[in-house]
VOPAGU-2260 file (C-alpha; in pm, 1 decimal, decimal comma):
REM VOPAGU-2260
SITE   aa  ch    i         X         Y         Z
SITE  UNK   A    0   22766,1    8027,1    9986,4
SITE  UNK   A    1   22501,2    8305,1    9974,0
SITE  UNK   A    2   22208,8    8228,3   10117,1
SITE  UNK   A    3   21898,3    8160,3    9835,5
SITE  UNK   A    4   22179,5    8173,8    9555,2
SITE  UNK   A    5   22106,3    7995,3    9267,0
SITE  UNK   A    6   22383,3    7789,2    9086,8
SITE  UNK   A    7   22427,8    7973,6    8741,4
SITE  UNK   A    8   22324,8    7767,8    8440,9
SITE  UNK   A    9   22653,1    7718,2    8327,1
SITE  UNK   A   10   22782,4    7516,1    8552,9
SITE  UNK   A   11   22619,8    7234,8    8334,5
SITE  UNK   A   12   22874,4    7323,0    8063,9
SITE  UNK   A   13   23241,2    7200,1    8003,4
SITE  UNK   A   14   23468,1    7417,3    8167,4
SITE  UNK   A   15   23808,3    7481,8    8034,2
SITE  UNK   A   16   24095,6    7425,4    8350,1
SITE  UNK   A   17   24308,4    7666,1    8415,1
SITE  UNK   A   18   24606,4    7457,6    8377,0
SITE  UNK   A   19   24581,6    7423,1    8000,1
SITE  UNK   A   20   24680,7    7771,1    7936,4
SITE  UNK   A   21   24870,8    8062,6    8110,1
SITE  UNK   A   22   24732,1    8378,1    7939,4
SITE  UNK   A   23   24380,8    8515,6    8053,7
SITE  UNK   A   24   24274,0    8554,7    7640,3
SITE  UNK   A   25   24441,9    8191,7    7641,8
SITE  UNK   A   26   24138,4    8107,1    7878,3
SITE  UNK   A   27   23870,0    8294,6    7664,5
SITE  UNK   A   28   23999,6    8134,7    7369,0
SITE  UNK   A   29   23919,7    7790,0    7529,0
SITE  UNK   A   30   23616,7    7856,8    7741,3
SITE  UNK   A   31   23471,7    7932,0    7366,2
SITE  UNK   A   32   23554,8    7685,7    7214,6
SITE  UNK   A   33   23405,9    7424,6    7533,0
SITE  UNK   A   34   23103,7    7633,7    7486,9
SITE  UNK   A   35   23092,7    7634,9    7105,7
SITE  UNK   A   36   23276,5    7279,1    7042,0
SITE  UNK   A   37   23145,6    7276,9    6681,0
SITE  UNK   A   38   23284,9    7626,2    6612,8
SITE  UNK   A   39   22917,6    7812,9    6670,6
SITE  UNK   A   40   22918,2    8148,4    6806,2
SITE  UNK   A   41   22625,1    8314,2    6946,8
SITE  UNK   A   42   22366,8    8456,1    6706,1
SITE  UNK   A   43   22425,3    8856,5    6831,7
SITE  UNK   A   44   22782,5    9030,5    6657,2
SITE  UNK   A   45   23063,3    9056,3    6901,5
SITE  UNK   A   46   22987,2    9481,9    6864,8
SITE  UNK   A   47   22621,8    9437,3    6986,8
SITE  UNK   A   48   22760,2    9375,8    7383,4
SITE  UNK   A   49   22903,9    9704,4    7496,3
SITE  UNK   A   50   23092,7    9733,0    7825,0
SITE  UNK   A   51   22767,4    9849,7    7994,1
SITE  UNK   A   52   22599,3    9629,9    7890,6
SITE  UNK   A   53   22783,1    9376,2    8057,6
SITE  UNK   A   54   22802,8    9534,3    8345,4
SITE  UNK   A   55   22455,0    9646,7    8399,8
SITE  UNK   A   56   22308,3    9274,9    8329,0
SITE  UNK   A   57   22546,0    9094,4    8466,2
SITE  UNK   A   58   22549,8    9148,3    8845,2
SITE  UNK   A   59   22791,3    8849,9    8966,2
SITE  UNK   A   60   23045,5    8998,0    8716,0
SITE  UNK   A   61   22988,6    9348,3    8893,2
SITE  UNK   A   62   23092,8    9196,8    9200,6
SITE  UNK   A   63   23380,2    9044,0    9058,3
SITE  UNK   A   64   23497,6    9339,2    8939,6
SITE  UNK   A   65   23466,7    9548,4    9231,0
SITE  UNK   A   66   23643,9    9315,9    9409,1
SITE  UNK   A   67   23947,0    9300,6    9175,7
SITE  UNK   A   68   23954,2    9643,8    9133,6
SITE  UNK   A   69   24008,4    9696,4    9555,7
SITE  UNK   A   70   24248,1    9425,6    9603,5
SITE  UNK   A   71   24446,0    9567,0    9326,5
SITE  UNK   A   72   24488,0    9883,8    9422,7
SITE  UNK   A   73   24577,4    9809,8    9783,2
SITE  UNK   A   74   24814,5    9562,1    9676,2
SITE  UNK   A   75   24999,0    9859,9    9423,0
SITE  UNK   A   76   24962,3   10095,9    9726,5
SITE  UNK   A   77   25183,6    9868,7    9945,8
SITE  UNK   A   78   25423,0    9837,1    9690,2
SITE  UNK   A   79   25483,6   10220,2    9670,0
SITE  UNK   A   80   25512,2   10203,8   10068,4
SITE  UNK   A   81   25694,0    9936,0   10042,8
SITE  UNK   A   82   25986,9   10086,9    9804,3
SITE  UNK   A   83   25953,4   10409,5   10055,8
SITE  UNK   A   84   26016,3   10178,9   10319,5
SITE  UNK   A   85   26394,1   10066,4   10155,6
SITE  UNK   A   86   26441,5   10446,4   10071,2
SITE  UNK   A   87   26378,8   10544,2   10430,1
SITE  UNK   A   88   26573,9   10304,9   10607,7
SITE  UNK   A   89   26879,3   10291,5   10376,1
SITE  UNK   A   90   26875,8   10721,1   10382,8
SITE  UNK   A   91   26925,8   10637,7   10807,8
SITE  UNK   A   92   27185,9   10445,0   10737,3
SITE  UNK   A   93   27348,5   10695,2   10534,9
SITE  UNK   A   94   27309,5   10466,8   10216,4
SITE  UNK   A   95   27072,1   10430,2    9886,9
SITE  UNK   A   96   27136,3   10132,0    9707,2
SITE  UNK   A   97   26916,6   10035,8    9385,0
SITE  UNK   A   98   27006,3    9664,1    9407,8
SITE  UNK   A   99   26742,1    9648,4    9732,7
SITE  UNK   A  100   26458,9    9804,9    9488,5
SITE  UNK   A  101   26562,3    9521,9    9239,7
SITE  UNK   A  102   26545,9    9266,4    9495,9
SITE  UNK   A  103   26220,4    9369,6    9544,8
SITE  UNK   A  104   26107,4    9344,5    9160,4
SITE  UNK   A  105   26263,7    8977,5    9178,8
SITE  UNK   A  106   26080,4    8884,2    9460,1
SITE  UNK   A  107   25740,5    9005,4    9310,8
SITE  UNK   A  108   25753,8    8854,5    9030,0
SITE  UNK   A  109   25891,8    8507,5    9131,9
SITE  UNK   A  110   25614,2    8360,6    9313,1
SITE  UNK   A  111   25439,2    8369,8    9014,3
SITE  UNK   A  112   25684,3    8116,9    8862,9
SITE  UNK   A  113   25692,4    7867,0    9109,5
SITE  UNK   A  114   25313,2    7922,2    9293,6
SITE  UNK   A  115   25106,9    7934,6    8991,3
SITE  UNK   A  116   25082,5    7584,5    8877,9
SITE  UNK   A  117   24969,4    7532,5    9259,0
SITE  UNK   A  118   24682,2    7768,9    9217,5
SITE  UNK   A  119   24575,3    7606,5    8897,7
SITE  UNK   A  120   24583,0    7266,7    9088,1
SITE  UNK   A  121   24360,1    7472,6    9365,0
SITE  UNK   A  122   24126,1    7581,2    9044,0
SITE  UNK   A  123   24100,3    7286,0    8901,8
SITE  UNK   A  124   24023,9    7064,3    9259,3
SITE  UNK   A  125   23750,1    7303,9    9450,6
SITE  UNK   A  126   23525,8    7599,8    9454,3
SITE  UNK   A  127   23702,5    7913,5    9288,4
SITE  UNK   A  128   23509,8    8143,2    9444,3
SITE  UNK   A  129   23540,3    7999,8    9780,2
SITE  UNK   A  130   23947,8    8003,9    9730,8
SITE  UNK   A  131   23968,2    8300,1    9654,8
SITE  UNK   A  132   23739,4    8456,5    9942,0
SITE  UNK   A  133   24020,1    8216,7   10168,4
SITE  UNK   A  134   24314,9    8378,2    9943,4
SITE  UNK   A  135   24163,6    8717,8   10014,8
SITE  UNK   A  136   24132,7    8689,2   10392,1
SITE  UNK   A  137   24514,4    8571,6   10426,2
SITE  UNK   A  138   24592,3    8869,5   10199,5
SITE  UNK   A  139   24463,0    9120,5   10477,5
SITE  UNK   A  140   24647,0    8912,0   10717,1
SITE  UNK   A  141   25002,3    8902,7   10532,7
SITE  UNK   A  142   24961,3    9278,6   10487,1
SITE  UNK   A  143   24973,5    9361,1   10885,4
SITE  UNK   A  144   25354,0    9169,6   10845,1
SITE  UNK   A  145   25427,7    9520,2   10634,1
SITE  UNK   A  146   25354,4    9700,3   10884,3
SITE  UNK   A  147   25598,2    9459,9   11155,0
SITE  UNK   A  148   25869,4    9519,4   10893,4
SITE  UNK   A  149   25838,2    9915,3   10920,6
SITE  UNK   A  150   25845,3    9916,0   11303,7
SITE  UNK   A  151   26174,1    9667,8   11303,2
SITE  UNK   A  152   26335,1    9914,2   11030,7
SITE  UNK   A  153   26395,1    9521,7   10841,5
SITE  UNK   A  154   26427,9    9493,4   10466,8
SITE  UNK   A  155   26449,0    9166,4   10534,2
SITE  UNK   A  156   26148,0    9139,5   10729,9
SITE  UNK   A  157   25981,9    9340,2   10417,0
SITE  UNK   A  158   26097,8    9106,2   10173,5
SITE  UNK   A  159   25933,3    8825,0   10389,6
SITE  UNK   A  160   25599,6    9011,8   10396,4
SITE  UNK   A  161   25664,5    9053,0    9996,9
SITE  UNK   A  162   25717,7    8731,0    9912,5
SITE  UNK   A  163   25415,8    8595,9   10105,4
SITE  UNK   A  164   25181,7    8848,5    9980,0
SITE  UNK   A  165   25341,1    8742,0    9626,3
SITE  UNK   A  166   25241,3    8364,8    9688,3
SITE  UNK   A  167   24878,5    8417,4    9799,7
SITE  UNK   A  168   24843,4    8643,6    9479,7
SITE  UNK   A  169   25055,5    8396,2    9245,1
SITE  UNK   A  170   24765,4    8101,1    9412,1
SITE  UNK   A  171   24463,3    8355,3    9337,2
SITE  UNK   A  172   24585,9    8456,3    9011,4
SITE  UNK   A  173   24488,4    8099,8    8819,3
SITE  UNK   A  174   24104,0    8091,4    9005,7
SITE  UNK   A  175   24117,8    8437,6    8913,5
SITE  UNK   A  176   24117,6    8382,6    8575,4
SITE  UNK   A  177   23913,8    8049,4    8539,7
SITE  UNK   A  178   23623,4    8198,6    8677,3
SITE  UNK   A  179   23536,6    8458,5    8424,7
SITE  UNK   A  180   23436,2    8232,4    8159,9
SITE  UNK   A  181   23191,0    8096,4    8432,6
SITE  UNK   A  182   23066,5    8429,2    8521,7
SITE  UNK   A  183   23059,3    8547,0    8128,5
SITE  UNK   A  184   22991,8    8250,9    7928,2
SITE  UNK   A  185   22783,4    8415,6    7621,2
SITE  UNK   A  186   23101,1    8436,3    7334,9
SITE  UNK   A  187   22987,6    8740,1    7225,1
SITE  UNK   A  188   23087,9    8902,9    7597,3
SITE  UNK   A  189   23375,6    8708,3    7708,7
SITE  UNK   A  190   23581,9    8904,7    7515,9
SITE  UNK   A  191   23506,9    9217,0    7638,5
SITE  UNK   A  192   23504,5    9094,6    7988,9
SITE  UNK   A  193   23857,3    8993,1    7975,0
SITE  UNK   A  194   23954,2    9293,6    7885,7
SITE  UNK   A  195   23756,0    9484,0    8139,6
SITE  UNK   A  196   23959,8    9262,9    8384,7
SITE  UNK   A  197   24283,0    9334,8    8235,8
SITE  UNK   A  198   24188,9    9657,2    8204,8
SITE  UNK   A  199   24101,3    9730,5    8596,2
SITE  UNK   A  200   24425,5    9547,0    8730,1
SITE  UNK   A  201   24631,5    9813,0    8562,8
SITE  UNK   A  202   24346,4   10104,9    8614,7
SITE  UNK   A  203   24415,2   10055,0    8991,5
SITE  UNK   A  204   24780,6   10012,5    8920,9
SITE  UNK   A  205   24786,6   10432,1    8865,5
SITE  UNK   A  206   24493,4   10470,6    9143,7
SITE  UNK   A  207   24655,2   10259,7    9432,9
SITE  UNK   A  208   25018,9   10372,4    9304,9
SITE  UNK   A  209   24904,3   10768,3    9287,9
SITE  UNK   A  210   24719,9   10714,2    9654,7
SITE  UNK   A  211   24996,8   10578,0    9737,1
SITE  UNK   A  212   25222,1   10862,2    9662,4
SITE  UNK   A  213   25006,8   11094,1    9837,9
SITE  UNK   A  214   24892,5   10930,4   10112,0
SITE  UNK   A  215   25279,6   10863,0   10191,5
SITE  UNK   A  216   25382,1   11236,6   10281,7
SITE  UNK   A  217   24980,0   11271,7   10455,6
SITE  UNK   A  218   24959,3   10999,1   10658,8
SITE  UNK   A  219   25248,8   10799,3   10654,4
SITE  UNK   A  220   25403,2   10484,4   10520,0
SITE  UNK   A  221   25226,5   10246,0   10801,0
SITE  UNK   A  222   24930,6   10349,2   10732,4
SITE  UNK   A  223   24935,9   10271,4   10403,5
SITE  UNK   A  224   24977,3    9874,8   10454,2
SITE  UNK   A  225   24674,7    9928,1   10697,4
SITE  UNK   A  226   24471,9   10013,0   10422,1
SITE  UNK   A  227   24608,7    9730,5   10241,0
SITE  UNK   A  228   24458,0    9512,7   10466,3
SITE  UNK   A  229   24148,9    9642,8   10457,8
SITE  UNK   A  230   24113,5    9615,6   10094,2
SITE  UNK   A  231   24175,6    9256,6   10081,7
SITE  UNK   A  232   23877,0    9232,9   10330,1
SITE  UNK   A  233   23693,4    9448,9   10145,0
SITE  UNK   A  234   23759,4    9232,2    9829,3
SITE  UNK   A  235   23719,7    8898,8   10017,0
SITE  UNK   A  236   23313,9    9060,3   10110,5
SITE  UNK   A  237   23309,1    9124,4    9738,3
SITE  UNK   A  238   23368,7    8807,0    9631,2
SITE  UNK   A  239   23111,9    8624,1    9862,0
SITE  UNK   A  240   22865,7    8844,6    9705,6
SITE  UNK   A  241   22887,6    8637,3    9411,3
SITE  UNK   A  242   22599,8    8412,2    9408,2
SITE  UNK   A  243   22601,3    7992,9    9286,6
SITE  UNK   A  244   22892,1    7783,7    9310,1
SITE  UNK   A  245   23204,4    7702,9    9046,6
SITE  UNK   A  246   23309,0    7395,7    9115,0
SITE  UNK   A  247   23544,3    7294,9    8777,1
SITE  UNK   A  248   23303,8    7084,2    8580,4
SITE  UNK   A  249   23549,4    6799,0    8334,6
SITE  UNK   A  250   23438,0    6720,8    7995,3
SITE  UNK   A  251   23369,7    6317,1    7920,8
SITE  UNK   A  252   23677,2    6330,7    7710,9
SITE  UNK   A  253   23889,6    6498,6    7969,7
SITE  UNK   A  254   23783,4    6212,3    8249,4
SITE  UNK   A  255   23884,3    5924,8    7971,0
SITE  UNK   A  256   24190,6    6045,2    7907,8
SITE  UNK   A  257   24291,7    6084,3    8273,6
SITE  UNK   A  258   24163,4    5739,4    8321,0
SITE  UNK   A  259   24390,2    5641,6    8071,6
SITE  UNK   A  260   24668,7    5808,9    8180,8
SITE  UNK   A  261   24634,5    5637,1    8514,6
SITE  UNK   A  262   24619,9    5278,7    8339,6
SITE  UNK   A  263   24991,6    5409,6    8221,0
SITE  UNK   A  264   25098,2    5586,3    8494,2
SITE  UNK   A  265   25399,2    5343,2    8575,9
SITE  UNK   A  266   25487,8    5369,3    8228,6
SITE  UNK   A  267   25445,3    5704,1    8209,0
SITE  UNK   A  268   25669,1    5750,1    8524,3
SITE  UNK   A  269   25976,4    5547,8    8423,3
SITE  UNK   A  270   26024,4    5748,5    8140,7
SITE  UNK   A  271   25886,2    6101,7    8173,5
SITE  UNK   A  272   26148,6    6228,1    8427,4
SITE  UNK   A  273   26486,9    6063,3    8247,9
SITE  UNK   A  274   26713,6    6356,8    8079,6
SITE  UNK   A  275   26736,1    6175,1    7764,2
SITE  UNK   A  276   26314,7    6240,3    7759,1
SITE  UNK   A  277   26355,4    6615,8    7848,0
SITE  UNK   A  278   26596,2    6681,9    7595,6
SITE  UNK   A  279   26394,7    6469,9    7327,0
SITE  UNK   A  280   26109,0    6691,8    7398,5
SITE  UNK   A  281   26259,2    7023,4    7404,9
SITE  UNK   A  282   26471,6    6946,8    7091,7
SITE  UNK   A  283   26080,9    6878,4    6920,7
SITE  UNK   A  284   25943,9    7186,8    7089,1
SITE  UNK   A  285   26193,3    7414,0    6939,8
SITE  UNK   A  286   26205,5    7275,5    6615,9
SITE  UNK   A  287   25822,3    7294,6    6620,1
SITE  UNK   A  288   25822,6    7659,4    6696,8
SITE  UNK   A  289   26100,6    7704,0    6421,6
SITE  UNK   A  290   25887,9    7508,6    6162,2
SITE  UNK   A  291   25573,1    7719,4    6215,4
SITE  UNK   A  292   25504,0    8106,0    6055,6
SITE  UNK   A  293   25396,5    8216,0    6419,8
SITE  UNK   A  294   25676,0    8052,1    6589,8
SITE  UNK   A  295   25900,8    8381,4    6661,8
SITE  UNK   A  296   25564,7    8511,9    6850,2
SITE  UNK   A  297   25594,0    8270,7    7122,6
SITE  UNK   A  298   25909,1    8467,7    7249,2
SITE  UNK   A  299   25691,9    8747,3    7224,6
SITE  UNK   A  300   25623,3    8840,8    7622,5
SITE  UNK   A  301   25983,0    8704,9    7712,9
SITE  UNK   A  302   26133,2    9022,4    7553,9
SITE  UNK   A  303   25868,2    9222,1    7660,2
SITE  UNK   A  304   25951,1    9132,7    8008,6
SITE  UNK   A  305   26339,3    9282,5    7961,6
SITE  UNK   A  306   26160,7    9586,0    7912,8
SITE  UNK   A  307   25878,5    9612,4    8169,7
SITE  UNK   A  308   26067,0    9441,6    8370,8
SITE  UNK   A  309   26308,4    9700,4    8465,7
SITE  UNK   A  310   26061,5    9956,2    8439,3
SITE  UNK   A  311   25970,5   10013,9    8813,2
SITE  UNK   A  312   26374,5   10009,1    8868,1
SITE  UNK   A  313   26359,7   10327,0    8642,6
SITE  UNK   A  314   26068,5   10501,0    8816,8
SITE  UNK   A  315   26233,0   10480,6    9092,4
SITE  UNK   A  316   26559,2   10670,1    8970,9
SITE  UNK   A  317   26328,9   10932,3    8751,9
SITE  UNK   A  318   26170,2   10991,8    9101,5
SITE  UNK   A  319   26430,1   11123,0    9253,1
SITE  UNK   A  320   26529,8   11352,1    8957,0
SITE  UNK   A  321   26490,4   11702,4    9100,9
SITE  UNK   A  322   26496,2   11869,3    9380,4
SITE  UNK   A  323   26254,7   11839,4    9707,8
SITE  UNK   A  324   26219,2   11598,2    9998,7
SITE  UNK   A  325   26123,8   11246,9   10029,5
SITE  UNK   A  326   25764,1   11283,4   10039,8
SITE  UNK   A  327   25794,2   11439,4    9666,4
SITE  UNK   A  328   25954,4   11185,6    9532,1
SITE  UNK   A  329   25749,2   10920,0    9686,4
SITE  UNK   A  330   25474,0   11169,6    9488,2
SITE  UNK   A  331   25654,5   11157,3    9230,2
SITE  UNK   A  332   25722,7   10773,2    9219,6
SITE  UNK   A  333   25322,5   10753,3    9295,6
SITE  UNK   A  334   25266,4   10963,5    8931,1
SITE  UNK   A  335   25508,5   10761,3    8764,9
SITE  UNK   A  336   25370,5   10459,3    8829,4
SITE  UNK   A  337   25013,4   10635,5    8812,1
SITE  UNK   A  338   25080,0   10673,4    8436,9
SITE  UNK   A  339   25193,2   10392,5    8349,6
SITE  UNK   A  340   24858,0   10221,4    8493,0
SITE  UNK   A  341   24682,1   10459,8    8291,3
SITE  UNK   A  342   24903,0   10362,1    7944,0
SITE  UNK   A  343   24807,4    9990,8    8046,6
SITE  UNK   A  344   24430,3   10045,7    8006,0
SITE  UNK   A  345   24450,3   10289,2    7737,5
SITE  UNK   A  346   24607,5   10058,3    7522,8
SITE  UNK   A  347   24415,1    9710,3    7481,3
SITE  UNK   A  348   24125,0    9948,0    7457,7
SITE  UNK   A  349   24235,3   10142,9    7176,5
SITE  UNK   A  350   24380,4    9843,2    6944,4
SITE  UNK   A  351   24065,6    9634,1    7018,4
SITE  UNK   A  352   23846,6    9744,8    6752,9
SITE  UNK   A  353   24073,0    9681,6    6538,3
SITE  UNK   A  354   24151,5    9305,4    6611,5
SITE  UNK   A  355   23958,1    9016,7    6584,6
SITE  UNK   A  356   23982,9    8690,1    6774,6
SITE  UNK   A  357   23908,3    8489,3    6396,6
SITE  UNK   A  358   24169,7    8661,0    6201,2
SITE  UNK   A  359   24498,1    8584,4    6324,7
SITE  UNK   A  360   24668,8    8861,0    6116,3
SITE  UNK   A  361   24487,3    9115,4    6315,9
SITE  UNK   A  362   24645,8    9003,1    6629,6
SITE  UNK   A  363   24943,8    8997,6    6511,8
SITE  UNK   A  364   24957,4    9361,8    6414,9
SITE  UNK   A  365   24858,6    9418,7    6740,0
SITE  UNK   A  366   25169,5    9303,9    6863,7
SITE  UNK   A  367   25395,6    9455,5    6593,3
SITE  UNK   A  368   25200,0    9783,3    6703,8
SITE  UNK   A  369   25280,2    9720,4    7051,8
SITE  UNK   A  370   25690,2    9671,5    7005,3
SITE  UNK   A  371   25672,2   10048,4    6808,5
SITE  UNK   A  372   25511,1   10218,3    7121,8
SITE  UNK   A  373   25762,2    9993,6    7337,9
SITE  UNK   A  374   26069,6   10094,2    7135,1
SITE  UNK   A  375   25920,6   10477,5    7134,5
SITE  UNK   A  376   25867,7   10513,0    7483,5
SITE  UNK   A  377   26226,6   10375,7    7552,2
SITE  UNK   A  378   26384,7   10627,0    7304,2
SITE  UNK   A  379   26160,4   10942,8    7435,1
SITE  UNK   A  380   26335,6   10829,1    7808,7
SITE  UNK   A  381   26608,6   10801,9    7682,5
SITE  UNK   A  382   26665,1   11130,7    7535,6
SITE  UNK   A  383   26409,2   11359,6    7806,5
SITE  UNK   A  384   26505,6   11477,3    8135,7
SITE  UNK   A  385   26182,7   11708,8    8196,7
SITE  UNK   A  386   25958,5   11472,2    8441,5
SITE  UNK   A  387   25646,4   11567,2    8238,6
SITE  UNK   A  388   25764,8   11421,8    7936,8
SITE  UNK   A  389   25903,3   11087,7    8136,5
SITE  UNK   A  390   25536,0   11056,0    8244,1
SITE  UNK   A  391   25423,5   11079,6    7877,4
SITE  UNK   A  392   25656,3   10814,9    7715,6
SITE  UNK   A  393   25615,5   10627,4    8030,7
SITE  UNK   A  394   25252,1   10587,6    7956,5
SITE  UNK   A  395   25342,2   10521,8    7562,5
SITE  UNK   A  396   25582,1   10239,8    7665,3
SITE  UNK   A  397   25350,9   10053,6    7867,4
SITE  UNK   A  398   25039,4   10052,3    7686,3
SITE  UNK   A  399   25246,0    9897,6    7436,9
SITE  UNK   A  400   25355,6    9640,8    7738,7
SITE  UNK   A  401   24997,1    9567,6    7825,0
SITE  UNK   A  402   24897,9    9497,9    7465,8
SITE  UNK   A  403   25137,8    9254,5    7385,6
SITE  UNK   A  404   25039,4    9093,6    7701,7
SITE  UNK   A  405   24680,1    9073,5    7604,9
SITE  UNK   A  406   24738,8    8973,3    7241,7
């Protein structure tokens, strides 16, 4: 803890866990309505906090950002080395096979899947900021393994180092996201700060990516893990600039109801892990989603994902499209993915003034806006070979990925 930091006032206030959502707006949603129970929003319009604002008043928010925006970037910039890492030792062997850059993808994203409830545990149990100064400090440590992997010419050593750097960011990502509403917790700029957030991890997604692209063919691929682990240092300084503490504060109701659960756990226990249960409960959870006008929606980010999902596959093979040497298309991979960082932040912003959080109709044009730019961007790659005009609908088809996965 900073010395002569004060604990911000809202600790005294209910504050939602992690745990009972999965989507960052998910958590705005509910830090609101702990902080207005009765439905009361603050007495300013949403429009009267600008971005500045918020960032020129709010200095532990500042912080936070900075240090998102740094660990984000190095974390993209190892992934660029990291895919020019498979390119180079497969082209020794004689060999490029795309499955290894897929394995990769996989074992990015699955950490996530299996390490996130963890990190809400982690969130919900101690100090966020203090777990994610720790989380940030093994970071910079699990970055030098990249560098162990380049020297041994291993994908498998590289996958290791992946899938550990994947973990300590799937068990950051929930205190990540729980602490906002602690740093931001006047309604009227929660929204916005969410979106600032969302808005920097892919900002640094084209920054790191682009750097890394460069700084690949300058410097070489080592050296760009280095600077990985510096970043996460960097961040982890960042984050212990944050003054007060945020321990996770239960409501009354909360505590009851996990006293009562305990009263019941035996019961509970007997019957919650039997099949016949599980398929009781999924049979009501789908024919609750099939019952209700919004039900289709819920599917919404699982098709997404077959889309964005194979994305970085793709940038990979556009790359290499044209002639040149390995250190252009690392360049060019670098652009690629440079773009579609930029098509991420570019898109919540533009479709936010027209949505709002009390009109549910709103959002979901949002998301029937994003599947158009989704479905264009698919059909310009599809039918363009010229790399400046992959860059454009590359840009088009993710800002339409980002705002379905805001909305």
């Amino acid at each position: 803890m900073v010395a002569g930091a004060k604990t911000p006032q809202n600790n005294s206030e209910d504050v939602p866990l992690y745990t009972q959502s999965s989507s960052p707006l998910h958590v705005t949603y509910d830090a609101i309505s702990h902080i207005y129970p009765n439905g009361k929003q603050s007495s300013k319009a949403n429009n009267s906090v600008t971005y500045w604002r918020l960032l020129s008043e709010n200095s532990n928010f500042r912080w936070f950002l900075l240090s998102y925006l740094v660990t984000t970037a190095g974390e993209w910039l190892s992934y660029v080395a990291s895919i020019a890492t498979i390119e180079q030792i497969q082209s020794s062997n004689g060999s490029i096979s795309r499955t290894s850059i897929s394995i990769l993808v996989i074992i990015r994203l699955l950490p996530s899947s299996l390490f996130a409830p963890i990190g809400g545990t982690l969130a919900d149990s101690y100090d966020r900021r203090k777990i994610m100064f720790i989380l940030d400090g093994m970071g910079a440590l699990v970055a030098w393994l990249y560098v162990l992997s380049y020297y041994l010419e291993s994908i498998a050593a590289l996958y290791s180092a992946t899938l550990l750097q994947m973990t300590v960011a799937a068990l950051y990502d929930p205190c990540h996201s729980a602490i906002v509403p602690m740093i931001v917790p006047e309604e009227d700029s929660l929204e916005k700060a969410m979106i600032l957030v969302s808005s920097a991890g892919e900002l640094m997604q084209a920054v790191g990516s682009s750097i890394g692209g460069l700084l690949i063919g300058i410097v070489g691929i080592q050296y760009c893990f280095m600077i990985d682990s510096f970043s996460s240092l960097v961040g982890a300084l960042l984050i212990w600039k944050i003054s007060g503490e945020y321990n996770p504060v239960e409501s009354n109701e909360a505590t009851v109801a996990m006293n009562e659960k305990a009263e019941s756990s035996t019961e509970v226990e007997e019957s919650w892990y039997s099949l016949p249960n599980f398929t009781e409960m999924t049979k009501e959870g789908i024919s609750y989603l099939v019952s209700q006008s919004w039900g289709a929606f819920a599917l919404l980010k699982f098709f997404a994902a077959l889309i964005y999902g194979a994305g970085d596959v793709l940038n990979v093979s556009f790359s290499e499209q044209g002639e040149g040497s390995s250190d252009s298309s690392s360049r060019r991979l670098g652009i690629l993915f440079a773009v579609v960082g930029v098509g991420c932040v570019l898109g919540p912003i533009i479709i936010e003034p027209c949505t709002h959080m009390d009109k549910l109709s709103s959002l979901e044009r949002a998301c029937l806006i994003s599947y158009f730019l989704m479905a264009l961007g698919c059909y310009g790659l599809w039918q363009f070979d010229e790399f400046i005009l992959i860059c454009i609908f590359s840009a088009v088809r993710s800002a339409g990925s980002n705002i379905v996965w805001v909305y």
